[in-house]
Backbone as CSV, one residue per row, in Angstrom:
resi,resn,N_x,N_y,N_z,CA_x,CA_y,CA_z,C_x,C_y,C_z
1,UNK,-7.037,-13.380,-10.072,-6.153,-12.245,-9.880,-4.820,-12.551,-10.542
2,UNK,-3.989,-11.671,-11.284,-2.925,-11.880,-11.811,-1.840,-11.861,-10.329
3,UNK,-0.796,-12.406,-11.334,0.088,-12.225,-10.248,1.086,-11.053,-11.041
4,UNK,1.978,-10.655,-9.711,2.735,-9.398,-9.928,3.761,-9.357,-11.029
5,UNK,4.397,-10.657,-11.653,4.688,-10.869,-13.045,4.375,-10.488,-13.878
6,UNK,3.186,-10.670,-14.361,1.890,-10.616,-15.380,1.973,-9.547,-15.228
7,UNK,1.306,-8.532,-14.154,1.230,-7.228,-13.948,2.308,-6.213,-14.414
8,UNK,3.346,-6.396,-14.202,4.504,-5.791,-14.759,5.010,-5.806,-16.217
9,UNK,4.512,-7.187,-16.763,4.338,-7.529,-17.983,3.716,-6.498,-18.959
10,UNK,2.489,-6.507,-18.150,1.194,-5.556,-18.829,1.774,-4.609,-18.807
11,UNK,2.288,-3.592,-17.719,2.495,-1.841,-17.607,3.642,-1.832,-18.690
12,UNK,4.877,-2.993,-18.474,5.682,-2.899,-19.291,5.198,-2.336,-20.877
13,UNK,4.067,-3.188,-21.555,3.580,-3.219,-22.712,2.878,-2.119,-22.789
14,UNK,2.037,-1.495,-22.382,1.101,-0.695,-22.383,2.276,0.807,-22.277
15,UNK,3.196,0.953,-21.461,4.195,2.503,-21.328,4.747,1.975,-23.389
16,UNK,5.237,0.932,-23.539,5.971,1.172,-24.866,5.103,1.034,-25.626
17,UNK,4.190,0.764,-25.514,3.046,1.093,-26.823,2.525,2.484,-26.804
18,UNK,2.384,3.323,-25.598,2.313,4.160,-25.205,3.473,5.716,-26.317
19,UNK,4.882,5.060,-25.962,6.144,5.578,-26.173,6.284,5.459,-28.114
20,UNK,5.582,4.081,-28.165,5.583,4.041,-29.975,4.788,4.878,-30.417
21,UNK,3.530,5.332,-29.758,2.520,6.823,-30.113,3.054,7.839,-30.080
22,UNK,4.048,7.775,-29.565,5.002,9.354,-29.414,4.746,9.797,-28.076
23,UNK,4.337,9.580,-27.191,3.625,9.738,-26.041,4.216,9.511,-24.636
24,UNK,4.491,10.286,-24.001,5.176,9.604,-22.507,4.389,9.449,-21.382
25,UNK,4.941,8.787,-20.452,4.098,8.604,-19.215,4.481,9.505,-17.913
26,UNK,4.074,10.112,-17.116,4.545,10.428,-16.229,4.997,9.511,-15.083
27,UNK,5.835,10.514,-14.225,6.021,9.924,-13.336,5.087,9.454,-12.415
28,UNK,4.176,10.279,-12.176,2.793,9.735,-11.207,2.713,8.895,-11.642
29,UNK,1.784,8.529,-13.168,1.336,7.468,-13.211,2.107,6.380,-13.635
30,UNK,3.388,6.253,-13.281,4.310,5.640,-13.167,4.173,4.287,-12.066
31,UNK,4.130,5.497,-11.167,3.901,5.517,-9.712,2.528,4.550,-9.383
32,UNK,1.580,5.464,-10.422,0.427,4.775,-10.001,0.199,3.285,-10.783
33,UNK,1.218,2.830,-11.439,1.452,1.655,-12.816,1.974,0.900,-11.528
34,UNK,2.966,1.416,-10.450,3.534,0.348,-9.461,2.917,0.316,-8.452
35,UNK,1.661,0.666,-8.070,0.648,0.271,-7.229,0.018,-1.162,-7.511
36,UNK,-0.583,-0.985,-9.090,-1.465,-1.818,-9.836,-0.176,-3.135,-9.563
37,UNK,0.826,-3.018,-9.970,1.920,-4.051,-10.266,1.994,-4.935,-8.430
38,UNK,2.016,-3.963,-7.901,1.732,-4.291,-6.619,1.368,-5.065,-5.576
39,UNK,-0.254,-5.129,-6.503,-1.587,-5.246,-5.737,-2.375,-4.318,-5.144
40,UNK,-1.947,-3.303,-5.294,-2.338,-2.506,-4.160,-4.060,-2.002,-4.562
41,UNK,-3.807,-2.058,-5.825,-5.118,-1.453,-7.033,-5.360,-2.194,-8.139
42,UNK,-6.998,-2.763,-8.648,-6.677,-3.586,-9.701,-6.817,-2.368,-10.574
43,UNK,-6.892,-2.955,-12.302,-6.922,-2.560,-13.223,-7.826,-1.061,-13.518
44,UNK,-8.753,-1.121,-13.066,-10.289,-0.458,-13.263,-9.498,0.828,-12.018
45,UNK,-9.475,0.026,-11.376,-8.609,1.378,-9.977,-7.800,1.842,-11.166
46,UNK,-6.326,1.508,-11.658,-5.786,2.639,-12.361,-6.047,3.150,-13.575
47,UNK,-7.087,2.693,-14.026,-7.548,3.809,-15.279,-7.925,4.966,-14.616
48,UNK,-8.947,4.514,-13.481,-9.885,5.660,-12.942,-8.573,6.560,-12.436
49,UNK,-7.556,6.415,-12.003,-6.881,7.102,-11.228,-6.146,8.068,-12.493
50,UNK,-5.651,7.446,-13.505,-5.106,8.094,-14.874,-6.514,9.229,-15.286
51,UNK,-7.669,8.730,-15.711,-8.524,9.177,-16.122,-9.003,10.733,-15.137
52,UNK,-8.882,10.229,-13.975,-9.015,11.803,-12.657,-8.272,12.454,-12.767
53,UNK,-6.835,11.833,-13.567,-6.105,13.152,-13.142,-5.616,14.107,-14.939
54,UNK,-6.273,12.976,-15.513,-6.239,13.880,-16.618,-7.274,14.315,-18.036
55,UNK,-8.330,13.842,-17.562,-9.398,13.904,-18.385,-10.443,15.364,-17.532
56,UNK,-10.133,16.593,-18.514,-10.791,17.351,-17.957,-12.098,17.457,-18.304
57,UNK,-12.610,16.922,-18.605,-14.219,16.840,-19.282,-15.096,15.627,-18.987
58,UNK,-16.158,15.889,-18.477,-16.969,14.655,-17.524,-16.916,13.486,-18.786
59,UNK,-17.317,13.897,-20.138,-17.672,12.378,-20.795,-16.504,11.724,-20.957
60,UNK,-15.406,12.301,-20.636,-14.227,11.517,-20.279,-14.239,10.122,-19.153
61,UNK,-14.733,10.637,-18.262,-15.530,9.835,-16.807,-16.200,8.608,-17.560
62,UNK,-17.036,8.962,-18.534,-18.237,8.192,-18.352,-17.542,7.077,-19.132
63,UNK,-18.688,5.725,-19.087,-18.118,4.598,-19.511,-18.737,4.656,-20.791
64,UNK,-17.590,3.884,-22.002,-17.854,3.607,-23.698,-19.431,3.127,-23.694
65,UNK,-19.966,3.995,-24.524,-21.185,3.607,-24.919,-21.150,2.640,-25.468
66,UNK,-21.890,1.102,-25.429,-22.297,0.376,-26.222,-22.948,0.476,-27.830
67,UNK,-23.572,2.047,-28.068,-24.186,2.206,-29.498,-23.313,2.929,-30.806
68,UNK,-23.046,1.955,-31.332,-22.034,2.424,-32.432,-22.752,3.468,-33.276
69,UNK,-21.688,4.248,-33.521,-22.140,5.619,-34.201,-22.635,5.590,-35.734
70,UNK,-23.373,6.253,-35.940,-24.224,5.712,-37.384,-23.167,5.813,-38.287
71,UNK,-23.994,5.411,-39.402,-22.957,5.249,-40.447,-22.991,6.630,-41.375
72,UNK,-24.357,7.136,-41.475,-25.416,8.178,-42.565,-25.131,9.487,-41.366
73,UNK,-24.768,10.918,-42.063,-24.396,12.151,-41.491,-25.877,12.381,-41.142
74,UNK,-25.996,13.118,-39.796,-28.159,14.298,-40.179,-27.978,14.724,-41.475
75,UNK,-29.132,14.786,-41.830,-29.947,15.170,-43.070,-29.093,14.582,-44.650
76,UNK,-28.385,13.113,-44.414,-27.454,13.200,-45.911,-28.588,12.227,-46.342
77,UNK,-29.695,12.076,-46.022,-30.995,10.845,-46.779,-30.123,9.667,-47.008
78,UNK,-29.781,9.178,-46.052,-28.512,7.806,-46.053,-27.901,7.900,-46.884
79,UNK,-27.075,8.582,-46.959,-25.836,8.624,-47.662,-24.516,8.496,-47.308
80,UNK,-23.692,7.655,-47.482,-22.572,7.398,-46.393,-21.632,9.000,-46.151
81,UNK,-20.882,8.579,-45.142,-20.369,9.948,-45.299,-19.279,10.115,-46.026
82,UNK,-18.994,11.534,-46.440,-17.891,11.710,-47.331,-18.271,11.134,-48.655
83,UNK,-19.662,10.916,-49.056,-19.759,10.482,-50.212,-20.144,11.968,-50.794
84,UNK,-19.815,11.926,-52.173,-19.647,13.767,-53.190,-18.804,14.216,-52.905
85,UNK,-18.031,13.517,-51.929,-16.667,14.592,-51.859,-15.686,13.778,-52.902
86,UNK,-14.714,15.032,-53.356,-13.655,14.410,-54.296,-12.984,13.724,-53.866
């Protein structure tokens, strides 16, 4: 388990990497960043809690597929994609 250092460390890094995307955080999950910092919730707790409150679409929910996406479009007879284009 990290300790609450580390933890603060992390949210620290993650809001300004966040802020370098152009991107802000709310206050909730601010809120919910000083739970995790806490103890109160590990890691996996505050995605899920970010992810509930703002991912309106179930495959949002679901966890990263392991199968990387092909390389060849349907029907291009393996042809990479974007190949014939100018």
């Amino acid at each position: 388990m990290s300790n609450p250092g580390s933890r603060a460390g992390q949210v620290a890094e993650a809001i300004h990497s966040a802020e370098l995307e152009g991107l802000s955080v709310s206050t909730r999950t601010r809120g919910d960043a000083d739970s995790y910092i806490a103890g109160d919730i590990d890691a996996s707790g505050l995605v899920g809690l970010v992810r509930a409150r703002y991912c309106q679409r179930p495959p949002c929910l679901r966890k990263p597929s392991s199968r990387a996406p092909s390389a060849t479009s349907p029907g291009s007879a393996g042809a990479p994609r974007g190949a014939g284009r100018p």
